[in-house]
ZAMARGU-4260 file (C-alpha; in steps of 0.2 Angstrom, whole numbers, plus 5000, padded with zeros to 4 digits):
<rodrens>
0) 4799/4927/4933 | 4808/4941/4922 | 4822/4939/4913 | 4836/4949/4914 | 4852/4955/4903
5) 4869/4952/4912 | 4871/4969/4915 | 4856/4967/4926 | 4868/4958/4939 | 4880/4966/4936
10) 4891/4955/4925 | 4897/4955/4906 | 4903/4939/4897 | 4921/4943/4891 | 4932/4939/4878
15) 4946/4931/4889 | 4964/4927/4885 | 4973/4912/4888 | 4990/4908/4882 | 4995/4899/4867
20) 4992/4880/4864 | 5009/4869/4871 | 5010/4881/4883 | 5015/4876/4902 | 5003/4880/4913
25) 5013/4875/4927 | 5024/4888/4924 | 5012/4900/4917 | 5001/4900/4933 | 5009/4912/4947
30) 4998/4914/4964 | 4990/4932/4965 | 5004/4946/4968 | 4998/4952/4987 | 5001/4935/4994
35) 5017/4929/5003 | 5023/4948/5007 | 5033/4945/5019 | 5041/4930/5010 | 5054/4935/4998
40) 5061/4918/4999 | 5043/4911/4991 | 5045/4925/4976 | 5065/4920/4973 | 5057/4901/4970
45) 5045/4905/4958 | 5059/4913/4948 | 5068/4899/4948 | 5053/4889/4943 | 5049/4900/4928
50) 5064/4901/4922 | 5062/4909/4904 | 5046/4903/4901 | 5030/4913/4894 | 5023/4916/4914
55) 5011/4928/4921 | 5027/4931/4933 | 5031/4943/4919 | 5016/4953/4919 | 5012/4957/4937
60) 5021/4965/4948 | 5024/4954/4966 | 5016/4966/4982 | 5032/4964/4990 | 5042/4976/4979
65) 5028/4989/4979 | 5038/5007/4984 | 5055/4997/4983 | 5069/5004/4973 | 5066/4998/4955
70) 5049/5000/4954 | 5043/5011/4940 | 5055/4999/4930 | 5046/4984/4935 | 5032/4991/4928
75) 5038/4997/4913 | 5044/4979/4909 | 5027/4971/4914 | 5018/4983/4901 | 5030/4978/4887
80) 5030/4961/4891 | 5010/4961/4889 | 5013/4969/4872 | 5025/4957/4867 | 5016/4941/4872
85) 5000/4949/4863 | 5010/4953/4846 | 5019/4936/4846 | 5006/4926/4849 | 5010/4921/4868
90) 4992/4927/4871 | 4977/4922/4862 | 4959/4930/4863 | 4944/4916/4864 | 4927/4920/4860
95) 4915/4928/4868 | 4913/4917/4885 | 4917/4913/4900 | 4929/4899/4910 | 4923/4885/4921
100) 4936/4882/4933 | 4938/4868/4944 | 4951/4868/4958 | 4958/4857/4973 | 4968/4864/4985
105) 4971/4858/5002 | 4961/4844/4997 | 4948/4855/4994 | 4938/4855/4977 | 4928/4868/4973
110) 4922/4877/4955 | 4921/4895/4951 | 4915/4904/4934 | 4927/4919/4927 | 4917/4929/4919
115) 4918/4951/4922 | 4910/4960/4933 | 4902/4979/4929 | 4912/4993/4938 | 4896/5005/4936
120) 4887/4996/4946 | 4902/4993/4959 | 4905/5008/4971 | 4920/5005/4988 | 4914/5022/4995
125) 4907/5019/5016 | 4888/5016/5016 | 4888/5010/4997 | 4871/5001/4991 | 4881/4995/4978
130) 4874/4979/4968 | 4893/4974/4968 | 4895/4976/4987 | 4915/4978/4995 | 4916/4965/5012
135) 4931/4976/5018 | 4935/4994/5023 | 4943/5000/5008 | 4963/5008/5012 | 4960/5023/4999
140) 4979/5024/5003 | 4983/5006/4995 | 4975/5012/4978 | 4990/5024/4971 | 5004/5012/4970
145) 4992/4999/4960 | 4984/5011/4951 | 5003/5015/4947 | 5003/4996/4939 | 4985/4996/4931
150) 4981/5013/4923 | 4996/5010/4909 | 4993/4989/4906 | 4986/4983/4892 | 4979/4969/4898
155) 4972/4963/4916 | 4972/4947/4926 | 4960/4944/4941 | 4963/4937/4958 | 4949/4944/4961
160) 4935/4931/4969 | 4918/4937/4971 | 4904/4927/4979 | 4889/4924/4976 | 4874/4919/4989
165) 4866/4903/4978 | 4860/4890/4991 | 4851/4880/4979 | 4867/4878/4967 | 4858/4885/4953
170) 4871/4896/4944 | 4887/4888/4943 | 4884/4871/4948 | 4877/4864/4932 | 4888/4871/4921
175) 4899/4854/4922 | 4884/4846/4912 | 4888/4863/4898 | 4895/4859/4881 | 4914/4865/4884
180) 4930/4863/4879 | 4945/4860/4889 | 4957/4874/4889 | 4970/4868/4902 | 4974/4854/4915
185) 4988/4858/4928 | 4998/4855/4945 | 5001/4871/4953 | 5019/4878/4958 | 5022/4879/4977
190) 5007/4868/4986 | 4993/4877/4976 | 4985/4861/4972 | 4976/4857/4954 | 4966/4866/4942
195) 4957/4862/4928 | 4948/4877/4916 | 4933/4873/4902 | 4929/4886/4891 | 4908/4887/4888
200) 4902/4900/4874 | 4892/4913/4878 | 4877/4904/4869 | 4877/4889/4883 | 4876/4902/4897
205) 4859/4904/4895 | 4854/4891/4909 | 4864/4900/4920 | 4858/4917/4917 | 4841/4911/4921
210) 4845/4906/4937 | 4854/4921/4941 | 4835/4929/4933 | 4826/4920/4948 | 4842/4924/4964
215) 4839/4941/4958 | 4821/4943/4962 | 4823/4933/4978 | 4838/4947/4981 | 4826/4961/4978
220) 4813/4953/4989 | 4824/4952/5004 | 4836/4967/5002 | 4823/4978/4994 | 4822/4985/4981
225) 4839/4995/4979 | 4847/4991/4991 | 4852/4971/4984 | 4871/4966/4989 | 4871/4952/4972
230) 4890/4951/4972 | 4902/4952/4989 | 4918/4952/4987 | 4928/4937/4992 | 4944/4943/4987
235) 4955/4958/4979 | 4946/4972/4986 | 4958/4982/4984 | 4961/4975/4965 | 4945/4978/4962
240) 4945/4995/4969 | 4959/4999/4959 | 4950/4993/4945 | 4935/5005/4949 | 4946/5018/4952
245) 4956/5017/4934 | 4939/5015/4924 | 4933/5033/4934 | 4950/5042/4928 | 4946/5034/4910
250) 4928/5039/4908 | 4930/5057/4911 | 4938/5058/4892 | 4924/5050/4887 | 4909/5052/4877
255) 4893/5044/4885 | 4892/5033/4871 | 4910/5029/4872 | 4910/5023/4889 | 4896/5010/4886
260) 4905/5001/4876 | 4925/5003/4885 | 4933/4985/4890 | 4940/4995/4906 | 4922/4999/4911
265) 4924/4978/4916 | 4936/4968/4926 | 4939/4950/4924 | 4935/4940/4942 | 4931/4922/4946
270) 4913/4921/4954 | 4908/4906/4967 | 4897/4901/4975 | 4899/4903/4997 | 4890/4889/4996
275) 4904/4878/4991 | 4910/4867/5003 | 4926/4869/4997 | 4926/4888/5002 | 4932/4889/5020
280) 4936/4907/5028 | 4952/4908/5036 | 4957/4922/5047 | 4971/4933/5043 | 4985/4936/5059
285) 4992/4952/5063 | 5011/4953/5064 | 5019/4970/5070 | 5037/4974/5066 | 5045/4989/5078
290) 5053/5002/5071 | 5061/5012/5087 | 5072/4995/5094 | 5055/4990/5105 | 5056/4973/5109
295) 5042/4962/5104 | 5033/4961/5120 | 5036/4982/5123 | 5020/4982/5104 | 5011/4969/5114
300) 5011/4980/5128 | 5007/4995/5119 | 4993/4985/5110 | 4985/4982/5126 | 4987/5000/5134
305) 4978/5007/5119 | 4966/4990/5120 | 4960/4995/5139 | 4957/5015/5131 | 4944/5009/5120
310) 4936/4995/5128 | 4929/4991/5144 | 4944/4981/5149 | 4960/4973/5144 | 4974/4963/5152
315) 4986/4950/5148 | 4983/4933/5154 | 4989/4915/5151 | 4982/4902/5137 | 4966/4893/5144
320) 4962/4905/5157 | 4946/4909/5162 | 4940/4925/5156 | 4921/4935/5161 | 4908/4928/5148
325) 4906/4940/5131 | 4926/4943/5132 | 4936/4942/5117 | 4952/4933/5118 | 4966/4936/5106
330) 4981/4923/5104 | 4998/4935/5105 | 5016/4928/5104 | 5032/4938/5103 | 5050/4933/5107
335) 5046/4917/5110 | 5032/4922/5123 | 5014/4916/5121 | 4999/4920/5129 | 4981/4928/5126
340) 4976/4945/5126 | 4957/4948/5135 | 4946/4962/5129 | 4932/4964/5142 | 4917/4972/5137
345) 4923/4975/5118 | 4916/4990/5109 | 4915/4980/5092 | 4906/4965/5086 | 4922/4957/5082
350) 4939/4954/5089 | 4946/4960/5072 | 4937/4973/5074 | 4943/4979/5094 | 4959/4972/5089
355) 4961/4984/5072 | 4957/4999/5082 | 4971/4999/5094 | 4986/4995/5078 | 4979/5008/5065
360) 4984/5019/5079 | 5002/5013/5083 | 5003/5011/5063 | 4996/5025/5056 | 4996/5038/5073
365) 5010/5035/5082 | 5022/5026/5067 | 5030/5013/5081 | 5029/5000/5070 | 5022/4991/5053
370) 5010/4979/5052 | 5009/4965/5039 | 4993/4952/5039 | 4998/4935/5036 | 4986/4920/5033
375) 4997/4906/5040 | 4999/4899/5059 | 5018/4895/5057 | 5020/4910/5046 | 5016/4921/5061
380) 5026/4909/5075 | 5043/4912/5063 | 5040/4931/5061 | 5037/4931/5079 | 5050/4925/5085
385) 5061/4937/5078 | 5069/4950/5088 | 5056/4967/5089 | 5042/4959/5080 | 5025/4953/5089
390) 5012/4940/5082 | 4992/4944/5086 | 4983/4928/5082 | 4964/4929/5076 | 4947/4917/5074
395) 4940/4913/5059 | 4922/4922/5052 | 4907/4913/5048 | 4904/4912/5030 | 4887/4913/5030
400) 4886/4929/5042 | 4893/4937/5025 | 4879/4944/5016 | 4869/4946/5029 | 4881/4955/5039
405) 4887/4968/5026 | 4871/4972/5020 | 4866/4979/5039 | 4883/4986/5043 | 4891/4989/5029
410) 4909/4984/5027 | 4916/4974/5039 | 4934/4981/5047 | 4950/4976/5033 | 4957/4959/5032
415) 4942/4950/5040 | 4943/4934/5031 | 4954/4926/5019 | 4947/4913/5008 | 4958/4900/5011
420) 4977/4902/5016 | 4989/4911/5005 | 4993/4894/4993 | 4973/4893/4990 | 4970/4910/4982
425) 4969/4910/4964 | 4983/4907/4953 | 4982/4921/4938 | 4978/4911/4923 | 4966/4921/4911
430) 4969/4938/4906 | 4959/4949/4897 | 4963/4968/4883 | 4957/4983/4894 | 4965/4995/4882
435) 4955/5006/4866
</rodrens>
C-alpha cells in the first residue's frame, strides 16, 4: 500500500480558531446562515439569545437579508467584528490540527473531523472529474452576493459538510481512542441538540491518514484512475463554491510559488462519514410564493401544465390514488387544499428532478413567482396556507446511491437532499485566518 500526503485527498490540517477560554458556547454557536430563510421570527430569537455576547452571529451574515436594504453595511460590520475579536483576543489560533466533533441531534449522534479541504483539487463546473466532487447543480447566480460576504473576511467558518465513503469506519471512527484535548462541551440554541469538540494534533493524525492511504487506492480501483469522486459534498455547495470561486480571483495576483502556500487556497469543512447511522438524508420541499395575485392553486396549476409539456403525463389527483406503475407522485398543498400531483412516464430519474424542471421555468422564465426550499413538514403546511403561496412536497434519497450516483451522472438536480432538517446542520463553531 502507498502512502499518501494529505494533499493526496485532497485535504490539509489547518490551524483552527476557536474562541477564548470562559467563553459561552451556547451563545457562541449560531446554526449555518442559509437555514431558516423564510423564518425571520427564528433569526429575531437568536438576537435575543446572544444578546452582547462574543457570537459568531456577529460574523456571518444570516441568508435572509442577502439583497435586503442594509446589506453592504452588514458586511462591513461582520469584517470588523472578525478583526476585533482577532485583536482582542475573542479568537485564539490552536495548533496545527484538526477537531473531533461529536453531535446529537434529533437524538441522533454522529461524529465528523474539521479539518480543510484543497480548492485545487475541487472544481463545481458540469462534468467535473473533480477529486472534491459537487452533489448538486451549482446556481453560478447564487455565488455574487456570497462572494460579496467572503472576498473582504478575514477569517472563515464552515457549514460545509463533506462525506466521505468509509464502509469499514476506518477514518474517523477511531479517533475517539486519539490523545485529545477537550476544547468545548455545549447545548445548542433553538433544538440543535449537543455537541462536544476534541482537538487532536497533527502528529496523532497519522492513523487516520493511513486509512485514508488504503480508501484511496480502493477509490482508484473502482473509479479509475482520474476520475475518483474522494470527497461529495454533503452540505454548502454553494459555500464551497464560493470559496473556490474567491481563491481563483485571489490566485491570479499570485506568484506560483505564492499560491502554494495561501490559507485561501483551503476552506475549513467538517468531513463524515455516510456511513454514520446518525446521518439521515432528508428532502428539501419546494414552496412557491406568486408575485402577479395568483392564488395558490392557480402555481399548482401552472406547475402541472408545464409538468404535462415535459413529461409523458400529468394530472392532479387525490392522496392514496391509484396511479400507472413507474409514476412519480408528488405531495402538493396550497390554501388549505391537499392532494398529489402524478407525473406519468417522467423524463428524469427523480421526482426532484421532473419536478425542478417545470418551477425554474415559472422562476426564472416566466417570473410568476419565487421559490424557497424548506427542509421542514410543518414549515411547508404554514407557508402553504398562506394566501398566493403553494407547497410541493418531496421523497427523501437514498444515501448510499450518493457516490455512486454522481460519479455516472454527475451532479444531481439542486437541493436534492438535505442532511438532516434545518436544526441538524452544523452550528458554526471553528473558524479559521484566510487572509496574507
Amino acid at each position: 500500500m502507498a502512502k499518501y500526503d494529505w494533499s493526496t485527498f485532497g485535504f490539509h490540517i489547518p490551524e483552527i480558531m476557536v474562541p477564548a477560554e470562559g467563553t459561552d458556547y451556547s451563545k457562541w454557536a449560531v446554526v449555518a446562515c442559509d437555514q431558516f430563510t423564510s423564518e425571520p421570527e427564528y433569526w429575531e430569537k437568536v438576537e435575543e439569545i446572544v444578546g452582547d455576547a462574543p457570537s459568531t452571529l456577529r460574523l456571518m451574515l444570516p441568508e435572509i437579508f442577502l439583497d435586503k436594504p442594509g446589506e453592504a453595511e452588514k458586511i462591513e460590520a461582520i469584517n470588523a467584528t472578525m478583526n476585533k475579536y482577532m485583536e482582542d483576543g475573542t479568537l485564539r489560533k490552536l495548533a496545527p490540527g484538526c477537531m473531533l466533533v461529536k453531535r446529537v441531534a434529533e437524538g441522533r449522534p454522529r461524529i465528523g473531523l474539521v479539518i480543510a479541504t484543497d480548492l485545487e483539487a475541487y472544481d463545481f463546473s458540469v462534468g467535473s472529474t473533480s477529486l472534491t466532487r459537487a452533489t448538486e447543480g451549482t446556481v453560478i447566480e447564487r455565488i455574487p452576493p456570497r462572494l460579496r460576504i467572503r472576498e473582504g473576511a478575514p477569517i472563515e467558518m464552515p457549514h460545509i459538510l463533506i462525506l466521505i465513503d468509509d464502509p469499514e469506519k476506518t477514518v474517523i471512527e477511531p479517533l475517539v481512542d486519539a490523545p485529545q484535548t477537550l476544547i468545548y462541551d455545549t447545548d445548542l440554541m433553538l433544538d440543535g441538540g449537543h455537541i462536544t469538540g476534541s482537538f487532536i494534533e497533527e502528529k496523532d493524525l497519522e492513523g487516520a491518514k493511513e486509512a485514508l492511504s488504503v480508501l484511496f487506492d480502493k477509490a482508484v480501483e473502482k473509479y479509475g484512475e482520474g476520475n475518483v469522486i474522494f470527497q461529495a459534498m454533503g452540505d454548502g455547495n454553494h459555500s464551497l463554491a464560493t470559496a473556490k470561486t474567491n481563491w481563483e480571483n485571489i490566485k491570479k495576483t499570485l506568484t506560483p510559488e505564492e499560491a502554494e502556500t495561501h490559507p485561501a487556497r483551503y476552506a475549513l469543512c467538517e468531513i463524515e462519514n455516510i456511513h454514520d447511522s446518525g446521518i439521515v438524508f432528508e428532502p428539501i420541499h419546494r414552496v412557491l410564493f406568486a408575485k402577479n395575485g395568483q392564488s395558490g392553486m392557480d402555481i399548482v396549476n401552472e406547475a402541472l401544465e408545464l409538468l404535462n409539456e415535459q413529461n409523458g403525463k400529468a394530472y392532479l389527483a387525490e392522496e392514496g390514488a391509484e396511479v400507472p406503475e413507474g409514476a412519480f407522485t408528488i405531495p402538493y398543498m396550497a390554501g388549505g387544499k391537499k392532494g398529489i400531483v402524478v407525473v406519468e412516464d417522467p423524463a428524469n430519474k427523480l421526482e426532484v428532478g421532473a419536478l425542478q424542471n417545470a418551477l425554474d421555468i415559472m422562476v426564472k422564465e416566466r417570473k410568476t413567482c419565487d421559490i424557497d426550499y424548506i427542509h421542514g413538514l410543518k414549515v411547508v403546511e404554514n407557508l402553504s396556507a398562506q394566501d398566493g403561496n403553494a407547497g410541493f412536497l418531496l421523497p427523501a434519497m437514498d444515501k448510499f446511491m450518493l457516490f455512486p450516483a454522481v460519479q455516472a451522472d454527475g451532479a444531481l438536480p439542486r437541493k436534492t437532499f438535505s442532511m438532516g432538517e434545518a436544526n441538524e446542520k452544523r452550528y458554526y463553531i471553528e473558524s479559521r485566518y484566510i487572509a496574507k
